[in-house]
C-alpha positions as CSV (number, residue, x, y, z in Angstrom):
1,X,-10.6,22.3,-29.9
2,X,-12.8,20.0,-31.9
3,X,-11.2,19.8,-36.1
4,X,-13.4,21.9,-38.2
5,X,-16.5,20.4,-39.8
6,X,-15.8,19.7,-43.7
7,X,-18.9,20.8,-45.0
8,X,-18.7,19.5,-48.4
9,X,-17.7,15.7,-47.4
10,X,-20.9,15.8,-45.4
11,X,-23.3,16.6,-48.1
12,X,-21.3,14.3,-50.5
13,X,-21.8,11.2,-48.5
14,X,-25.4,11.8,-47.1
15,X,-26.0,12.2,-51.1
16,X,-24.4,8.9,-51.8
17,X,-26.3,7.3,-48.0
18,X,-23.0,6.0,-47.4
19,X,-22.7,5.7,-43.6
20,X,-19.3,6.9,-41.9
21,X,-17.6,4.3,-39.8
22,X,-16.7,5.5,-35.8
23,X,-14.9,3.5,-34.7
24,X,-15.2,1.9,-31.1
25,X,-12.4,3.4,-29.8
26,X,-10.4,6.4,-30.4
27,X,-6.5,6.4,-31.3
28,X,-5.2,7.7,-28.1
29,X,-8.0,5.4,-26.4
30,X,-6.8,1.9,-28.3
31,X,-3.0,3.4,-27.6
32,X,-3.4,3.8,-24.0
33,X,-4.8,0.0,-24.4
34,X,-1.8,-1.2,-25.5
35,X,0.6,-0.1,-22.9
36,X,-1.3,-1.1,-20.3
37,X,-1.2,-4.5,-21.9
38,X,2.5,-4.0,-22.5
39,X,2.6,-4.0,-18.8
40,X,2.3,-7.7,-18.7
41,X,2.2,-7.8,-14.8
42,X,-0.9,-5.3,-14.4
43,X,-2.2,-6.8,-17.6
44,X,-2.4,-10.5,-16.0
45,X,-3.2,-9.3,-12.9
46,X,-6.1,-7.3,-13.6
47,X,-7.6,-10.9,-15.0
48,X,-7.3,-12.8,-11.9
49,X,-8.5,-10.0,-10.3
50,X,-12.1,-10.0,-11.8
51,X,-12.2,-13.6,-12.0
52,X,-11.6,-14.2,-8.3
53,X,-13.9,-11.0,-7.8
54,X,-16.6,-12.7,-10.0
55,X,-16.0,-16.3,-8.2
56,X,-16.6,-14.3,-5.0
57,X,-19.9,-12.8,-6.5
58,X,-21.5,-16.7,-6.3
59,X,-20.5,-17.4,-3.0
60,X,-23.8,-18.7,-2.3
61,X,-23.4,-21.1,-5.1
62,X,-19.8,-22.3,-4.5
63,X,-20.0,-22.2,-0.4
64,X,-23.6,-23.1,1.6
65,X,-24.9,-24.8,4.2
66,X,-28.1,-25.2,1.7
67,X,-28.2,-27.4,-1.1
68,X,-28.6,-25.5,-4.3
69,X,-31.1,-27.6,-5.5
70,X,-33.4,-30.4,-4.2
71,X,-35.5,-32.9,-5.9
72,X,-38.5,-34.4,-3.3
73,X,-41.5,-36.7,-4.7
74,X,-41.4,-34.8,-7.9
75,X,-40.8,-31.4,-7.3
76,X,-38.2,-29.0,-7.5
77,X,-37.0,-27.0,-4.7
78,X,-34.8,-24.0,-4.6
79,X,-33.3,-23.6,-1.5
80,X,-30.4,-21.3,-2.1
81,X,-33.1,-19.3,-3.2
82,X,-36.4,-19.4,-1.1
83,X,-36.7,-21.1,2.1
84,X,-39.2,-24.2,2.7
85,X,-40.1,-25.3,6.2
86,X,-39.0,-29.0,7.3
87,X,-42.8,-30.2,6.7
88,X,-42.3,-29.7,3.0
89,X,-39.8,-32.5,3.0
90,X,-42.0,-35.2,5.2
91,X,-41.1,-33.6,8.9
92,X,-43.3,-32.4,11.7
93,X,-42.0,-29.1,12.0
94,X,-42.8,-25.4,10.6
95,X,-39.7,-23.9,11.0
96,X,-37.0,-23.8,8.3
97,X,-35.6,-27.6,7.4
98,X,-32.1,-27.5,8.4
99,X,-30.7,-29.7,5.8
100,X,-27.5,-30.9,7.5
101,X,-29.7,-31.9,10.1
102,X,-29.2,-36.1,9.7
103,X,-32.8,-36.7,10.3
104,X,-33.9,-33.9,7.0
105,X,-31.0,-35.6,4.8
106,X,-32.5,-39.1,5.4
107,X,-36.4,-38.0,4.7
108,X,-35.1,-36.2,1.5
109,X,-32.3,-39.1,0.3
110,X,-36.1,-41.3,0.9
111,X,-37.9,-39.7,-1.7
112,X,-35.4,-37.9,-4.0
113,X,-31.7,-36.1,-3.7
114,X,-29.9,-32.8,-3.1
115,X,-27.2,-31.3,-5.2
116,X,-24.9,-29.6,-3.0
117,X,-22.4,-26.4,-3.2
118,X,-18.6,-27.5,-3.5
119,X,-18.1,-26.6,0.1
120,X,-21.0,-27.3,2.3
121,X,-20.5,-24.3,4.7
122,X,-21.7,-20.5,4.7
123,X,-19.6,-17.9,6.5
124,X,-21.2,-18.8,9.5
125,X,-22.0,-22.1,10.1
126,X,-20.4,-24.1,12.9
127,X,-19.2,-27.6,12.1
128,X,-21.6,-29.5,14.5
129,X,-19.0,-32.9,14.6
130,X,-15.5,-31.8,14.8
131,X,-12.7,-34.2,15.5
132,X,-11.1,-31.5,18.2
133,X,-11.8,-28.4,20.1
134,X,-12.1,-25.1,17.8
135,X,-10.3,-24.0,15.8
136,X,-9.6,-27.4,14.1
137,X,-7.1,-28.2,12.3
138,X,-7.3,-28.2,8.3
139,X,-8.7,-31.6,7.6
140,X,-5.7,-32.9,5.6
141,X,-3.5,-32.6,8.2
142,X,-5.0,-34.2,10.4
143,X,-3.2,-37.6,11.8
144,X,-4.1,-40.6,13.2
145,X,-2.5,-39.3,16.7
146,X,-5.3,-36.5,16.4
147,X,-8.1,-38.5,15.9
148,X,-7.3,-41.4,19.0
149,X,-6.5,-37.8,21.0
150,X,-9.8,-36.6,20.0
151,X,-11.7,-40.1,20.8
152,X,-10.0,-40.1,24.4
153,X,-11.3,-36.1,24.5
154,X,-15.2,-37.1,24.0
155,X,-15.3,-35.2,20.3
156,X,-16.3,-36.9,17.4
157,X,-14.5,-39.7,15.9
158,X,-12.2,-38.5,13.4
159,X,-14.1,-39.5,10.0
160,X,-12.5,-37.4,7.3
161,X,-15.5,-38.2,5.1
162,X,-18.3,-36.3,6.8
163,X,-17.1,-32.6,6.5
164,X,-14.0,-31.1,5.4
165,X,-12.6,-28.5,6.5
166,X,-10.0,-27.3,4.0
167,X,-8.2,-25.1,5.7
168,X,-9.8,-25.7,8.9
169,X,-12.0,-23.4,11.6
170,X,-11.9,-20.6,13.4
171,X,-12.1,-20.4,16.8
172,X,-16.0,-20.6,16.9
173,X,-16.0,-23.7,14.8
174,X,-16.6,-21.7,11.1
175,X,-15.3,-22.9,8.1
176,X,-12.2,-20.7,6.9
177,X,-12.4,-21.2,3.7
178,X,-16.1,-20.2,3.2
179,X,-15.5,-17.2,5.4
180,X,-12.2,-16.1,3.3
181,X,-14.7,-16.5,-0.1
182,X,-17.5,-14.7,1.5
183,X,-14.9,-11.9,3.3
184,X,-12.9,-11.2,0.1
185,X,-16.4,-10.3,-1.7
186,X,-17.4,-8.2,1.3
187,X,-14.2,-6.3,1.3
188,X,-13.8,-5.5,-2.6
189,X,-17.6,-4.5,-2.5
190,X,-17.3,-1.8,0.8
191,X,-13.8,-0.6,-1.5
192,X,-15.5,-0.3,-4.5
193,X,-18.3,1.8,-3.3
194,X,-16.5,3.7,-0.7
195,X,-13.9,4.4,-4.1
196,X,-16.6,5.3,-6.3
197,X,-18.3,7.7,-3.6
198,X,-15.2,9.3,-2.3
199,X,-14.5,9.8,-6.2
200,X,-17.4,11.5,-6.8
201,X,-17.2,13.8,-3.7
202,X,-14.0,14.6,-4.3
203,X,-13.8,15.2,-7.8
204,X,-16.9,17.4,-7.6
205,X,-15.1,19.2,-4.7
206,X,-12.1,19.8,-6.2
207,X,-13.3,20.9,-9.6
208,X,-15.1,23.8,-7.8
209,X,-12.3,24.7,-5.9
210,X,-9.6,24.7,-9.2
211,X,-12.2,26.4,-11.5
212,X,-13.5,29.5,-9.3
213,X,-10.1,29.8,-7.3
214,X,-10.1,33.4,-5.3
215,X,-11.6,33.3,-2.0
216,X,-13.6,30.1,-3.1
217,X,-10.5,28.0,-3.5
218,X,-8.6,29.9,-0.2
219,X,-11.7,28.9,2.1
220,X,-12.4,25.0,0.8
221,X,-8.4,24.7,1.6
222,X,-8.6,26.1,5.2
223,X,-11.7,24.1,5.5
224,X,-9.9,20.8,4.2
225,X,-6.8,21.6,6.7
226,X,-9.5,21.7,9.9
227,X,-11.5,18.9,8.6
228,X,-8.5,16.5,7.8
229,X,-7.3,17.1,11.3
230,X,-10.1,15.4,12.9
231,X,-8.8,12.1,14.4
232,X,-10.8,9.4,12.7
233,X,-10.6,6.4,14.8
234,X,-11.0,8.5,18.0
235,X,-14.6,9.6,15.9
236,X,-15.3,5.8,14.8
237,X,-14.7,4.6,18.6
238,X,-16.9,7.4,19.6
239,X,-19.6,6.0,16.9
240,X,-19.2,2.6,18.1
241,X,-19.6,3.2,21.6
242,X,-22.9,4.7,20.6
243,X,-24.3,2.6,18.0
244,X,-23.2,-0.9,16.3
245,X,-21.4,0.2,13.1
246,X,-22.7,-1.6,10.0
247,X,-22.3,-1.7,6.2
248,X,-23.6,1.5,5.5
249,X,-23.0,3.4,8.7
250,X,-19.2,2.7,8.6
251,X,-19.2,3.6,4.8
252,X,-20.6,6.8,5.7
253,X,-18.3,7.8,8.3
254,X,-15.0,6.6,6.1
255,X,-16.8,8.8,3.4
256,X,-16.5,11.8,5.3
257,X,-12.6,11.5,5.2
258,X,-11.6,9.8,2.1
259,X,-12.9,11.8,-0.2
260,X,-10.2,14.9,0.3
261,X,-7.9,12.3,-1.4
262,X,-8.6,12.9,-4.5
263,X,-9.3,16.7,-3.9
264,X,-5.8,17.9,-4.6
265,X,-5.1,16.1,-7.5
266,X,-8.3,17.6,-9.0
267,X,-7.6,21.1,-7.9
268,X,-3.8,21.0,-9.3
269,X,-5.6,20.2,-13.0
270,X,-8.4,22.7,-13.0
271,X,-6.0,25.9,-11.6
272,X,-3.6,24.5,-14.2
273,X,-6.6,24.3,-17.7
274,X,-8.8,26.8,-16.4
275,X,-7.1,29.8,-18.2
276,X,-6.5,28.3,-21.6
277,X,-7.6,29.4,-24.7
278,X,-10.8,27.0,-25.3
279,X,-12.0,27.7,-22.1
280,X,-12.0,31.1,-22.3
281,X,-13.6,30.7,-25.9
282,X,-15.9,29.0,-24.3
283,X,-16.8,31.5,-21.6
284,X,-16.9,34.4,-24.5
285,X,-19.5,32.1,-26.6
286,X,-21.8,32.2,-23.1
287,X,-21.3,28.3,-22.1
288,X,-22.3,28.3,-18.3
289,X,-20.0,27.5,-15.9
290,X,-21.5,24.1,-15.3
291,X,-21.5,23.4,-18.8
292,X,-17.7,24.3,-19.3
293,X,-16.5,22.2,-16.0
294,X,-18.2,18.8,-17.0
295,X,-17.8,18.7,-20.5
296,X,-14.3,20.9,-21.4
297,X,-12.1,20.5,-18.3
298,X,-13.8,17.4,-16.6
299,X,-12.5,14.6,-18.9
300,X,-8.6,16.3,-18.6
301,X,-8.8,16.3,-15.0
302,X,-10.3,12.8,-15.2
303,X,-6.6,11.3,-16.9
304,X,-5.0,12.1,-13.6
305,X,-7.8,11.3,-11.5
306,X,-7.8,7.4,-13.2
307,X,-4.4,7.1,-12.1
308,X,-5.2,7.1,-8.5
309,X,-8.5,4.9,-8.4
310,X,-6.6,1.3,-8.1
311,X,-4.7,2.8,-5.3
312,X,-7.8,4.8,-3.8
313,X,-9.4,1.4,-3.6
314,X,-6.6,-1.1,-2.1
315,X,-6.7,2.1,0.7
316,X,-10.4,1.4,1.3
317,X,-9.8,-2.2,1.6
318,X,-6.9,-1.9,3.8
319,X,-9.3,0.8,6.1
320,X,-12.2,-1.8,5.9
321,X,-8.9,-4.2,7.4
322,X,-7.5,-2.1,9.6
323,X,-10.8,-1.4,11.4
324,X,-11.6,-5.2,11.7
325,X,-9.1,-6.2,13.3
326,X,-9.0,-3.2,16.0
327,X,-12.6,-4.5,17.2
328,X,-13.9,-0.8,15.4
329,X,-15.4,-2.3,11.7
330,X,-18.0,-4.3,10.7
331,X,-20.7,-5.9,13.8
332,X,-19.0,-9.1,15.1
333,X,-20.3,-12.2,12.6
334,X,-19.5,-10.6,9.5
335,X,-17.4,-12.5,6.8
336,X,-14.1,-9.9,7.5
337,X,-10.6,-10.4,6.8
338,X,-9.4,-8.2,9.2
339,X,-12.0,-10.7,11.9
340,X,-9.8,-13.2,10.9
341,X,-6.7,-11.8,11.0
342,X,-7.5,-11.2,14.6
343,X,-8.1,-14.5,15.6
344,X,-4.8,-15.2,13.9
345,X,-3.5,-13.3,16.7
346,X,-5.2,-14.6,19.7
347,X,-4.9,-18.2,18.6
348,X,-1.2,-18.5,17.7
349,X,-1.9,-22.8,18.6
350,X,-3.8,-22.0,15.4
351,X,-1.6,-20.9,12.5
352,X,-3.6,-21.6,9.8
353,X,-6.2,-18.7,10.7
354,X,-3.2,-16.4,10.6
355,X,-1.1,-17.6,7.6
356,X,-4.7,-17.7,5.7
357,X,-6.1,-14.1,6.4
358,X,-2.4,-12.6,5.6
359,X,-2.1,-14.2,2.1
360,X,-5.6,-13.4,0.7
361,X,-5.0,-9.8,2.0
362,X,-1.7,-9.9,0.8
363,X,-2.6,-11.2,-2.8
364,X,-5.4,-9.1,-3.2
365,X,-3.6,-5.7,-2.1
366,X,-0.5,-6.7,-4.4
367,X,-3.0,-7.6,-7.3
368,X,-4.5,-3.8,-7.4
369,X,-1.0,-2.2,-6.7
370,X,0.2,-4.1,-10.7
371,X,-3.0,-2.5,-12.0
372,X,-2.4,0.8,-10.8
373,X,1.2,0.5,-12.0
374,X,-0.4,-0.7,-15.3
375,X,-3.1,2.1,-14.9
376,X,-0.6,5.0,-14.4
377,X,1.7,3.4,-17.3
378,X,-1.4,3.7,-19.8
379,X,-2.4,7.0,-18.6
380,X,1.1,8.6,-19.2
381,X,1.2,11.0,-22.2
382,X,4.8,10.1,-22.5
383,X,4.2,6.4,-23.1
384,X,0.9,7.2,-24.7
385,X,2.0,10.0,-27.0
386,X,5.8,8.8,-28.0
């Protein structure tokens, strides 16, 4: 329970209109701080983490088949932003200027310039004048035996300085690494917000279950025991058969399972506080039940529930994964991973599709397993309260 109030430091120092200091973050908070940054691993790898998470959030900028910025006779144009038809730029035609198009680059090099993204691909544009069949090689390993092999074939001459392809294509002529940038967003983004949504569910679920407990708790665990035994990717292949899965519809039907995950865990804490002293104080001063759940046992059961969210989410990702590269996830096109990973497998002539999808997944799942070590380390009263 809160320390009692001292009445007569109050008065004194609203007398005196000195202001008491709070400080931003409590003992046990700035404590918990420091053993999770004692945990040099998790500590380091929660920083490259968010800064390859926050590189992936301007893919646009850092990957594009559009120029970020183009100057023409005097004006500005924006078109990572807005599109302009090819008129704008001196052509004949309405539709959208394609601006790899040779014909547009020479009518706006003619009256002004482009500034261009690092890599001059999106996630799904096909290199129009490659030096092989797809999936090309990575542009620095190519040799001069590929280029007079690709001459004799009828491709395009093997001019290294017309479009790289760092780490080459897929087998539809994309560029990997664009589709790596714009993939890893795409799959932290679906694992964040299936984690956070799942959280919510079953934190919400399992604090009902814990705090009422009787026939309440007995029912919502036979219910979780049927519901849990529905096979999900029999239910997904079902769905797909149906309808295309997107975003949002594959997010819903991972929703409906992931969110027991957390359910238990919950549970355990509630059944465990829900008998103690303030909470029963609190039910003899009239506090709802509502009341009591969010504000006295919520933020107890929340240390545990912390613990698990790192993990939580590298299973989401690895779901998201998993369901890509069955042929069940997102509609075919998308920026995946798991897409890629599958390509990997059905182009083993190709092992730089392969090698490339297994190392992002495998840095990015190992990356949020250190920060849930580092998580769990900072949460443990042991470490926390020695």
């Amino acid at each position: 329970m809160d320390a009692p109030i001292d009445t007569a430091l109050v008065q004194e120092v609203a007398a005196q209109g000195i202001p008491r200091a709070r400080p931003w973050l409590s003992t046990l908070q700035r404590r918990r701080w420091e053993v999770f940054k004692a945990n040099r691993r998790g500590y380091w790898c929660l920083w490259i983490f968010l800064a390859l998470f926050v590189i992936s959030l301007f893919a646009e900028f850092i990957a594009n088949d559009k120029p970020i910025l183009v100057r023409y006779e005097g004006q500005t144009y924006w078109p990572i932003f807005k599109s302009y038809p090819e008129t704008a730029f001196g052509g004949i035609f309405e539709t959208e200027a394609d601006y790899r198009d040779p014909v547009v680059k020479e009518m706006i090099d003619k009256g002004g310039w482009m500034l261009w993204p690092p890599i001059r691909f999106s996630y799904n544009t096909q290199n129009k004048n490659p030096p092989m069949a797809f999936p090309v090689k990575p542009t620095w390993l190519l040799t001069d035996e590929d280029c007079k092999l690709a001459v004799e074939r009828g491709f395009h001459p093997c001019d290294k300085t017309l479009e790289w392809n760092w780490l080459g294509t897929d087998d539809q002529g994309r560029d990997v690494v664009a589709r790596v940038i714009y993939g890893f967003r795409l799959s932290v983004l679906f694992g964040l917000v299936l984690t956070i949504f799942s959280s919510i569910v079953g934190v919400a679920a399992g604090a009902v279950q814990g705090y009422f407990g009787g026939w309440t708790d007995l029912l919502f665990q036979r219910f979780i025991e049927i519901w849990t035994s529905v096979p999900q990717l029999y239910l997904l292949i079902i769905v797909a058969a149906v309808i295309e899965p997107n975003f949002w519809v594959l997010l819903g039907i991972l929703l409906a399972f992931s969110w027991v995950a957390l359910v238990g865990v919950v549970r355990a804490e509630f059944l465990r506080a829900r008998n103690f002293e303030y909470v029963t104080a609190a039910r003899a001063l009239g506090l709802s039940n509502t009341k009591i759940i969010f504000k006295h046992l919520l933020p107890n059961a929340m240390v545990a529930t912390l613990t698990f969210m790192p993990f939580i989410l590298n299973g989401s990702i690895t779901t998201l994964t998993s369901l890509d590269f069955l042929g069940f996830g997102l509609p075919p096109g998308s920026p995946s991973l798991g897409e890629l990973l599958a390509q990997g497998k059905d182009n083993l002539q190709a092992p730089w599709l392969g090698l490339t999808a297994f190392f992002v997944i495998a840095i990015m799942l190992s990356l949020l397993i250190f920060i849930g070590e580092a998580v769990r380390d900072a949460l443990d009263p042991r470490k926390t309260l020695a």
